[in-house]
N, C-alpha and C positions, 0 to 999 in steps of 0.2 A: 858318365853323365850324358843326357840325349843333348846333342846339339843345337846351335839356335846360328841361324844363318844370319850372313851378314848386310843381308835384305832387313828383318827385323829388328838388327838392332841399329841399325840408321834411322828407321823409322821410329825409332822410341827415344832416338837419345833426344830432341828438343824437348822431349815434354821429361826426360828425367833430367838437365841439366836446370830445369825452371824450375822443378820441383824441390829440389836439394835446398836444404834448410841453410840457409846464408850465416847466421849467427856461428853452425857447429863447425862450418868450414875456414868462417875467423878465430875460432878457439884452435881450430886444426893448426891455422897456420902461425898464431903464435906460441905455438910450444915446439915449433920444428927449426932447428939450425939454417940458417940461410941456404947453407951448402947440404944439401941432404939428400942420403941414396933411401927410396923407394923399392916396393916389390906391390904389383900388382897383381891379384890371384883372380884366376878368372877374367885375364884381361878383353875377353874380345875381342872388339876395333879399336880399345884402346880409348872408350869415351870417357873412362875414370880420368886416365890422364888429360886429356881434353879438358874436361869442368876443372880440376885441381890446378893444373898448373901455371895458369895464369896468377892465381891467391898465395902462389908461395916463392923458394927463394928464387935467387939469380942464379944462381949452378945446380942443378937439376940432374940425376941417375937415375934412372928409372930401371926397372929388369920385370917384363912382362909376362905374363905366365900364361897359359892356359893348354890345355890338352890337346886341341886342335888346333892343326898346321896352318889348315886351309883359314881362322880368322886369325891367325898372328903374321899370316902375308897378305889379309886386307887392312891389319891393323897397321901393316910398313905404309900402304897405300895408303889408308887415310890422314895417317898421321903427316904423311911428306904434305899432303893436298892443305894440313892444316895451318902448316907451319909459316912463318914469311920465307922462311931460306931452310932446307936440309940436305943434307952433308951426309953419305957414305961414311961409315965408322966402320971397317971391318964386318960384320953380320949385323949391324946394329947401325945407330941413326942419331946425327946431332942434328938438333933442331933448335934454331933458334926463332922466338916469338917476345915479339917486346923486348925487356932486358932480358929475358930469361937465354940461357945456354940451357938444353933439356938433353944429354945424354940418354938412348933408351937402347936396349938390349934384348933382344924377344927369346921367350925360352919354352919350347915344348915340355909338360912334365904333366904325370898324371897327380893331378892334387888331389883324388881318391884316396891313392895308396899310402901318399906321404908328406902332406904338407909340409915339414918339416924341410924337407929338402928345398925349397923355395927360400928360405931364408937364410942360405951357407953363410954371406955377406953381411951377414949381421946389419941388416937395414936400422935406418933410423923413424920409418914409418913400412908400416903396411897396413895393405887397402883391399878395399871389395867393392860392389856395387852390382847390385840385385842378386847376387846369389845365395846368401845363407840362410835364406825361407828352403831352399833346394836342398839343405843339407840335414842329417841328422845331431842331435843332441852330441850324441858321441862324436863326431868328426865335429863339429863346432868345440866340444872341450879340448880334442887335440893339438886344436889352429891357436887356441887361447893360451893352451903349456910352449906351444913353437913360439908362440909371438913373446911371450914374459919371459923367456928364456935369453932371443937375442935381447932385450931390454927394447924394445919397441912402441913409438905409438903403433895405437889401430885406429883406423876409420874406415865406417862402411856406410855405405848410402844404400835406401831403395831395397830394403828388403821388407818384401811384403806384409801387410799387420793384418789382413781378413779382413779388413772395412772396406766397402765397394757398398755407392750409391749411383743408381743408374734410372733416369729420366729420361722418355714420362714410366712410369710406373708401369710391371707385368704382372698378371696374376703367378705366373712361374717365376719368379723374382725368386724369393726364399729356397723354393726346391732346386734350383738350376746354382745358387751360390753354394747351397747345403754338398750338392754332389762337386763340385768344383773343388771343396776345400777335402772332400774326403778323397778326391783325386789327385790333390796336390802333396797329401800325406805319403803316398807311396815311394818306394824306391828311383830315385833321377839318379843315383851313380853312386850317393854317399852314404849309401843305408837310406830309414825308415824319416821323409824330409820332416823336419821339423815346422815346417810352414808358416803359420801366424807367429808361432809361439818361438820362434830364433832369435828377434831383436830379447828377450827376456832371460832365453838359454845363455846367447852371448854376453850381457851383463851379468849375469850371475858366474858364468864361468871366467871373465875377466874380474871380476870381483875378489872371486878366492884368492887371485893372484896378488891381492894389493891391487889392483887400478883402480885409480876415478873414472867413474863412467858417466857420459852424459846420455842425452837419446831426443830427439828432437822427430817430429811429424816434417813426412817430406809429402805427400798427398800428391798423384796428376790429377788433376784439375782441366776435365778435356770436354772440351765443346766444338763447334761448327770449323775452326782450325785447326783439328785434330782429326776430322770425316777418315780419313785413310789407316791414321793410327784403330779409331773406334772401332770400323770393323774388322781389321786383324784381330783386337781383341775379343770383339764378340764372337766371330767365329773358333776361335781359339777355345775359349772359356764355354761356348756349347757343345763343341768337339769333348773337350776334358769331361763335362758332366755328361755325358750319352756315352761313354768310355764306361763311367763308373756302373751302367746298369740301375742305374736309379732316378734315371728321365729317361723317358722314352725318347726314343730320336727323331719323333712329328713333333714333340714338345719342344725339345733341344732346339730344331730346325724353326718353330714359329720364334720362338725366345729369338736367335740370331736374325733372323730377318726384320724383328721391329728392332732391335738394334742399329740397323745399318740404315734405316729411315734418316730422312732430314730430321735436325732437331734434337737428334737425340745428346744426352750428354752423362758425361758419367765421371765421379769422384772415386779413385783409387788409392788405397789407403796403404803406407809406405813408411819405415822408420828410417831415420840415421843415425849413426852410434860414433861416438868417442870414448877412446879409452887410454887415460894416461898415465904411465907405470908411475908409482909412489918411489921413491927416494932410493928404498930396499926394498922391492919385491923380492916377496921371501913364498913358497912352495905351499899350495892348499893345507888345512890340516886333515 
């Protein structure tokens, strides 16, 4: 999977922790045992745990996952800078915030090859947050057989839906989204990404399993407080469509430069998903 530094994701986490749909994260937290071990996939810096853990119980396990090294020793960092008091645990970190005790655990693994392996511990939840737009069809069904197997909640935030509204108005608007989404469909590490269409892959493939699934709109919502996040994103999203060969790159280039204008503001459009095992989840037919 290509990396995302840990520049970028400080810079996004205010506007996805505002975003995160308040309702699915109180449904989250009353179907979880006070005392509950977690597995975060794709952890980051650890902003999932950040937004969750203040909404759930007093003893707290966390085991952080991601592929690279280098964000699960800014995630040690950000997490000690978050906490009121952290505590050395052997390679890992008690944190205490509020009433919360938050046990967290950081674990290198490639979640390409085997999700599965993230969940030895038979968590009582697992989580995501902005990744399963990046994923294929197929690796989103295998994360959903890993998860109903250890009997697990899921929750995931902030995976992209293809709606983006961006003011004032371009004539390249259409064409510069058109090529963005056909460049988000390719290859990021887990196969062919499933993009818009994951929040819908992961309900149906949590579905087979017996879960209830909810899905709630999380949307950033970014204006004249957001100037820095805006044009990371607009250069970003003009970069990815001048990639695709289907914007020129003086078009791509005018596109991101009115973007980064005063004023500008833009609506990005994001699901959350819950999904809670039935009594007997029992194996697709």
């Amino acid at each position: 999977m290509s990396g995302f530094s840990p520049d970028w994701l400080a810079l996004r986490e205010p506007a996805d922790h505002a975003a995160r749909d308040a309702g699915l994260v109180a449904a989250l937290a009353r179907v979880l045992p006070p005392r509950l071990r977690a597995v975060d996939l794709g952890c980051g810096t650890g902003s999932n745990l950040r937004a969750l853990a203040p909404h759930l119980g007093s003893a707290q396990d966390w085991v952080l996952v991601d592929h690279d090294p280098a964000l699960l020793a800014a995630a040690r960092l950000r997490l000690t800078d978050w906490a009121e008091r952290a505590e050395p645990a052997g390679e890992g970190l008690i944190l205490h915030r509020g009433p919360a005790r938050i046990a967290v655990r950081f674990r290198a693994l490639d979640l390409a090859a085997d999700p599965a392996a993230a969940l030895e511990e038979k968590p009582d939840l697992v989580t995501a947050a902005a990744l399963f737009d990046l994923a294929s069809d197929a690796w989103i069904a295998t994360v959903a057989r890993a998860v109903a197997q250890a009997r697990a909640v899921f929750y995931t935030a902030l995976t992209y839906d293809g709606e983006e509204d961006w003011t004032p108005p371009h004539p390249d608007d259409a064409a510069i989204h058109a090529a963005f989404l056909a460049h988000q469909a390719g290859d990021k590490g887990f196969g062919p990404a499933a993009g818009p269409g994951a929040t819908d892959a992961l309900a149906n493939a949590f579905r087979a399993w017996g879960y209830a699934v909810e899905s709630a709109a999380s949307p950033w919502r970014l204006g004249p407080d957001a100037e820095a996040l805006l044009h990371q994103l607009a250069e970003g999203t003009a970069q990815a469509a001048r990639e695709t060969g289907q914007v020129a790159a003086s078009d791509a280039a005018a596109w991101s430069a009115l973007r980064q204008r005063p004023g500008t503001r833009a609506v990005i459009g994001h699901r959350d998903l819950l999904a809670v095992p039935a009594p007997a989840a029992t194996a697709p037919s």
